[in-house]
N, C-alpha and C positions, 0 to 999 in steps of 0.2 A: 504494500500500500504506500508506504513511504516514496516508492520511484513514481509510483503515480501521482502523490501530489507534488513532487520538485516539477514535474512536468503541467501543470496545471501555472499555464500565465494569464489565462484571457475567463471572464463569467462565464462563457459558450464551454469551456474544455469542463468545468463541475458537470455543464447538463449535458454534454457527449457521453464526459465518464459514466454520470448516473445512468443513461441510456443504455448503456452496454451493464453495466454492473447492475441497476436492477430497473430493469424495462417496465414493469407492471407497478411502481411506485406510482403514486400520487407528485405529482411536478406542478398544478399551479389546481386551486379548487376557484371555479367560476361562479357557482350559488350553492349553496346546500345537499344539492342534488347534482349538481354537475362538475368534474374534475377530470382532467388530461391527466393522465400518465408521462413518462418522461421520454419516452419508447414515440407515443405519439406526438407529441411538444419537438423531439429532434427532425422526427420524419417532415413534419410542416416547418422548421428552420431549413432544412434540405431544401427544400422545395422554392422556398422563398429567397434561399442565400442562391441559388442557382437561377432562379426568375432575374435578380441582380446585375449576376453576372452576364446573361443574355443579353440584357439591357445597356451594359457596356458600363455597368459600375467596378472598380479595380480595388484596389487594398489602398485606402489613402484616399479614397473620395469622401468628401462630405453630403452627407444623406440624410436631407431634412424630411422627421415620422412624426407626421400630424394625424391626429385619431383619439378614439375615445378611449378611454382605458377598458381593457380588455384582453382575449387571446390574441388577437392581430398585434395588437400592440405590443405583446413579449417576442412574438415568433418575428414581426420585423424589424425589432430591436435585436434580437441572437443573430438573427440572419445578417445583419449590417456588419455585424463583427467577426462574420467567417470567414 
């Protein structure tokens, strides 16, 4: 465990780790009744950090995330930083 957190520089590498180390945890609860997993939280960072890239954003741009708070709002916050 220790190699794994010297490796941990960026908030994105805690929710990759937890992803892989335990997929079916609770990663962000929406209401009472509704909560993403961390398994599912990276698969839509994936998706949104590669939508980015498509788009022609690079490592070092700046990416203004206007929205309501919310799931969108965390996945295109991790995504920015992948």
């Amino acid at each position: 465990m220790c190699s794994k957190k010297a490796s941990l520089q960026f908030i994105h590498d805690i929710v990759q780790m937890q992803a892989s180390d335990n997929p079916e945890a609770i990663s962000v609860y929406l209401s009472d009744d509704q909560a993403v997993t961390y398994a599912e939280l990276w698969r839509q960072v994936g998706e949104c950090a590669a939508w980015l890239r498509e788009s022609g954003v690079v490592p070092g741009d700046r990416v203004m995330v206007v929205g309501e708070n919310g799931l969108e709002m965390i996945v295109f916050t991790f995504a920015c930083s992948v």
